[in-house]
N, C-alpha and C positions, 0 to 999 in steps of 0.2 A: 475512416475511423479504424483505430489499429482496436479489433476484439479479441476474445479471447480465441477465437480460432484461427485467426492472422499470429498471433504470440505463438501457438501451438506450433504452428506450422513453421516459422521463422526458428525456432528453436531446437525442435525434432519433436516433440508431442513425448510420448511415452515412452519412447526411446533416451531421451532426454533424461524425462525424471525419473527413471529406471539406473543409469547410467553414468550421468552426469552429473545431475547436482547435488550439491553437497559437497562433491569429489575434487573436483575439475574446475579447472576455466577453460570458456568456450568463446572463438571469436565466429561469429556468423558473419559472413559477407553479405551486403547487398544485395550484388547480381543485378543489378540494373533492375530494384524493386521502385515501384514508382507511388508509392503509397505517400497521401499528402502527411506533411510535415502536421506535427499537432502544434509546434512552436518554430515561429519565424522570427528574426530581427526586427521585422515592426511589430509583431507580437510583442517581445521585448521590451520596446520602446515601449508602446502604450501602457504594458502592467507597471514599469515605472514611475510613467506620469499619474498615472489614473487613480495607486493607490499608496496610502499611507505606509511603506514596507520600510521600518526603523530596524536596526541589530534586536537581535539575531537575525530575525527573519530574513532581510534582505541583507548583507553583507558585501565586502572586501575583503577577499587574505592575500598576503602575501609571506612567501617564505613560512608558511605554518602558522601567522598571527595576522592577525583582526584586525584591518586599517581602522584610526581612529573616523569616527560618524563625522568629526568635524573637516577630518581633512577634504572631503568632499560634498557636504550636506551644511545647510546652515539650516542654525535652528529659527523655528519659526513660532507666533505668539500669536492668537488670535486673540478680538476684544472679550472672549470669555472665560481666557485663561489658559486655554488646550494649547498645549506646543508640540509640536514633531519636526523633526528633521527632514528638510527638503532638496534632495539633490539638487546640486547646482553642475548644469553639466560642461561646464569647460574644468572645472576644477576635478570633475567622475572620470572623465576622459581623460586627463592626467595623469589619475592614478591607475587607470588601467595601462595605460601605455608605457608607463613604469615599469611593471609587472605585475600589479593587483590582480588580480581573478574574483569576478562578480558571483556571486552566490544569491538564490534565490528559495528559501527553503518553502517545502509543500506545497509550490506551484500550483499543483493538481488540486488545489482549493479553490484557485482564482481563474484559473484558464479554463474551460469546457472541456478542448481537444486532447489536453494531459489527463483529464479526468477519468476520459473515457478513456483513452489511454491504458490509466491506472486501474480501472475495473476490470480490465479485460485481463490484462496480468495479473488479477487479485483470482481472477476465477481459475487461471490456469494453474496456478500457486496452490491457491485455497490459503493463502495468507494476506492480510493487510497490507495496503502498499502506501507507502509515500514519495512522491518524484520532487526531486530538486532539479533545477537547472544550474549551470556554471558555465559561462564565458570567458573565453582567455584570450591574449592576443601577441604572448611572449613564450620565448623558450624558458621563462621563470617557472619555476612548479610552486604556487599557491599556496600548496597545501605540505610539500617534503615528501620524504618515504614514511609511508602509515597505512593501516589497515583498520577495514572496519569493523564489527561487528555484529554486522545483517549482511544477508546473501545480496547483492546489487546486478540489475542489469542497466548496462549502459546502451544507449541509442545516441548514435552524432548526429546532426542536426542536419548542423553547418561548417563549413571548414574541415579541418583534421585534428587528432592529437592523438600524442605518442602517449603509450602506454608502457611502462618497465613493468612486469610482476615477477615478485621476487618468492612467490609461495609463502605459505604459513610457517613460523616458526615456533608452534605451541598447537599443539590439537584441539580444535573446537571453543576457543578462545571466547569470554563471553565477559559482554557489558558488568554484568555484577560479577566478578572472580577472586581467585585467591593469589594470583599475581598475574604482573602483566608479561604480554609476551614481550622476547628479547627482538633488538635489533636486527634485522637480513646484514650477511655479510656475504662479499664474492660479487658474482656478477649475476643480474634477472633472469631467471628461466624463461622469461618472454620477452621480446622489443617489440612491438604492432604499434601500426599506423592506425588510427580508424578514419575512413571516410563518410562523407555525407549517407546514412541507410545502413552502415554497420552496427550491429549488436555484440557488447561483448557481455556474456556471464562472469561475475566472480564469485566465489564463494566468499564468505566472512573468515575472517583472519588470514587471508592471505595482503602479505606487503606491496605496496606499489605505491611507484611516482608518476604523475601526471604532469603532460606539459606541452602548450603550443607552441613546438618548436619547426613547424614547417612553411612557417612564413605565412601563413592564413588567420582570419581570426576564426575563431571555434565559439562553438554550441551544443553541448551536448545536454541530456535528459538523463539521471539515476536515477532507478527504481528501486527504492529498497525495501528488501522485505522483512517483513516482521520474523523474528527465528521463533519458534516453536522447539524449545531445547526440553530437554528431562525434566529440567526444574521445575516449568510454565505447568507438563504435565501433573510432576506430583503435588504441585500445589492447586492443582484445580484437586486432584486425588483425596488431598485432605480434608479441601472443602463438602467433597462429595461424603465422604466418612464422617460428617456431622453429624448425618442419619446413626450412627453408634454412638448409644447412652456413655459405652467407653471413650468414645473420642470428646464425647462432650463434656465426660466428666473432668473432675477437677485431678491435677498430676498428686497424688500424695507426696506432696513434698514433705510434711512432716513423718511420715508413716513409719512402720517399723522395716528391717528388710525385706520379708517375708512379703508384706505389702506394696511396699515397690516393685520387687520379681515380679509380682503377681501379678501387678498392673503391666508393665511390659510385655510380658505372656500375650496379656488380652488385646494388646493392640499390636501385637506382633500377628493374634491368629486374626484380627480382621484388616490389617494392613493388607497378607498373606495371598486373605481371601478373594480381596478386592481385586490382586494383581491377579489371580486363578483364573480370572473373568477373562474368556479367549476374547469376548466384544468390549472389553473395557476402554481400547484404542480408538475404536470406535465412535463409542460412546460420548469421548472426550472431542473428539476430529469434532462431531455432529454439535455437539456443544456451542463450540469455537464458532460454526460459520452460523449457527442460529441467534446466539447472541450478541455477536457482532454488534454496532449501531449502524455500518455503514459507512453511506454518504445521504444522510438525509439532509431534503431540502423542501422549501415552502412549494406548497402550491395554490397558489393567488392568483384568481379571486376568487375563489372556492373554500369558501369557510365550514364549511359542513358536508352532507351529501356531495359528489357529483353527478351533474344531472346527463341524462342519457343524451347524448350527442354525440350523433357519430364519427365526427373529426377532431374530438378532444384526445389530445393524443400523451400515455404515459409511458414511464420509463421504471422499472425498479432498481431501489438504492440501496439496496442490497446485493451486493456481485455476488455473495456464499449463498444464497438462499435455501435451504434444504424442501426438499419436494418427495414426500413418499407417498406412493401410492396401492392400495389395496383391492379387496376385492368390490365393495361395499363405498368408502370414502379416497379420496387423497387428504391428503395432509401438506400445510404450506409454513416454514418455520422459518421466521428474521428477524432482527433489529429486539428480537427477546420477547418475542411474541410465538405464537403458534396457532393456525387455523384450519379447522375441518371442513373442508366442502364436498359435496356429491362429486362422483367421478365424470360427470360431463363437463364438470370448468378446467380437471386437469391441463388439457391444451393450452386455454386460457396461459393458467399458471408458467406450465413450459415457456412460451411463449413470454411470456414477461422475464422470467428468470434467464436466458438467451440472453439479455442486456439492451439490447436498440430498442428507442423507443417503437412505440406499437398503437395507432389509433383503435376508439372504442370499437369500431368499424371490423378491423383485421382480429380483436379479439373476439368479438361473436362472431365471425365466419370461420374461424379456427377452433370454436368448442361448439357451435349451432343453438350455443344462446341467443335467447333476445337481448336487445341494448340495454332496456331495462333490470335486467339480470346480470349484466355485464358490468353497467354502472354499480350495483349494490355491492359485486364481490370488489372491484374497486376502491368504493367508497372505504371499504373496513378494512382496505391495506394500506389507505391513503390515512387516515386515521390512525395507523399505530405505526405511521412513518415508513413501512415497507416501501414505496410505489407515493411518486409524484407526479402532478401534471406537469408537464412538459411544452403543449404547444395546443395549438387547438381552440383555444378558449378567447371572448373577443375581450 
């Protein structure tokens, strides 16, 4: 399982986010790391067949555009009416060999080991991640020279592919803006290879073309991360400034001048005040990873309580989870909840927040609960979606 402290370490940990991102692109090498693959070819193959993945979600590009669904999918009718498009695979194989490039977007919904994957990076981020996979098997680039939007880290799979990055041509270039960025012109600031266990970092808005041009077919995994730009902040900012009768009142739009200045004035001085807050950044950070939803998931056959057995084993589906603790209580905050408990379940907590699943068992011997106790602070995280059962249960 790639966690958050295999990411860390793969990356440069503090070093990294001190230095690096945002800034740079980084390729990490390998090195003869032998960490299993979270997606294989028969991986592949089975998410294929197994599930219904119609456009967008599962996809063809080629040359920059969207192979039509029919060219390789025929549509299908069942006797209740529901149709979806069903790959037919001599005609999929066609257009990949063409050139097409297979897209499979948010992966990390369907596959476990992308999932986990995707938590671990969510934790080391402290942002939300989404992982695509794409497949190639031509020197054709897919997708052209384009840049994204969200900071991406890429992992190869299988195979190779060439990377051209041509750097940003627009500073901090973002989804909603006021224009777009212009064309890279000249030659790439980078050509890499990447091999099977290679990571490369990009930042958002830097240019680049992709392409299997080394004679292998390829597999790679992007991570992309959600940006946390100015905007994201001041408009939680405003949200927060509800709590002001001024912010809540009405804009006198018809008013005399006097009474417009005067309103400006007053949300200028609690605009001002808000930003005065040295913990406002804070504030906002703690926000972000407590309300979060996650990756929440059922856990069946467990319709209420969990009952104290020691081999029911959970996991928390919240990668941000915040955990403060005092002198008196800890505190456990996810999925838009918040909960106080005595300072002897701390562990507990830790423990769960860490990410790998954990039987009831390893969390009473790490806070010196009983099971029965173990089971309770469980129960009321499994209840507001924090924290799922995972294995253990008959």
């Amino acid at each position: 399982m790639i966690d958050s402290a295999s990411w860390a370490e793969r990356l440069g940990g503090e070093t990294f986010l001190a230095q690096t991102c945002f800034r740079a692109h980084k390729v990490i090498r390998s090195n003869g790391n032998t960490s299993p693959s979270p997606l294989t070819w028969g991986d592949l193959n089975e998410i294929v067949a197994a599930h219904r993945l119609e456009p967008p979600r599962m996809r063809l590009s080629r040359a920059g555009e969207a192979v039509p669904a029919t060219a390789y999918s025929i549509l299908r009718t069942n006797r209740r009416g529901v149709s979806w498009y069903q790959p037919q695979p001599a005609e999929f194989h066609a257009r990949l060999a063409e050139g097409a490039s297979l897209v499979i977007d948010a992966i990390d919904q369907i596959h476990p080991p992308v999932r986990e994957a995707a938590a671990g990076l969510e934790r080391f981020f402290r942002t939300p991640v989404q992982v695509n996979a794409y497949a190639s098997w031509t020197a054709e680039e897919g997708f052209g020279t384009h840049w994204d939007d969200h900071d991406v880290v890429v992992l190869q799979l299988e195979g190779s592919k060439r990377w051209k990055i041509y750097g940003p041509t627009r500073q901090a270039p973002a989804w909603r803006d006021v224009e777009a960025p212009e064309a890279p012109t000249g030659d790439p600031i980078a050509d890499i290879v990447l091999t099977p266990g290679d990571v490369l970092y990009l930042p958002r808005g830097w240019w680049h073309a992709v392409s299997a041009d080394q004679g292998t077919a390829s597999l790679h995994l992007t991570f992309g991360l959600a940006t946390q730009t100015g905007a994201e902040f001041l408009g939680w900012l405003c949200d927060d400034l509800r709590a002001s009768v001024t912010v809540r009142a009405d804009v006198p739009r018809f008013g005399t001048p006097d009474e417009r200045a005067d309103y400006l004035a007053a949300v200028r001085k609690d605009m001002l005040a808000a930003l005065d807050d040295p913990a406002v950044l804070d504030r906002w950070e703690r926000t972000l990873d407590a309300t979060h939803p996650g990756r929440p998931r059922l856990s069946l056959p467990h319709l209420t309580a969990i009952p104290p057995e020691p081999g029911i084993t959970v996991q928390a589906t919240v990668p941000r989870a915040r955990i403060d603790q005092g002198d008196q209580a800890v505190t456990f905050a996810g999925a838009g909840n918040e909960w106080t408990f005595a300072l002897p379940v701390a562990p507990l907590l830790c423990l769960l927040a860490g990410g790998p699943p954990a039987t009831l068992a390893d969390l009473a011997a790490a806070s010196d609960l009983t099971l029965v106790q173990v089971a309770e602070v469980v129960s009321a995280l499994v209840a507001a979606q924090a924290v799922a059962v995972v294995g253990g249960s008959s």
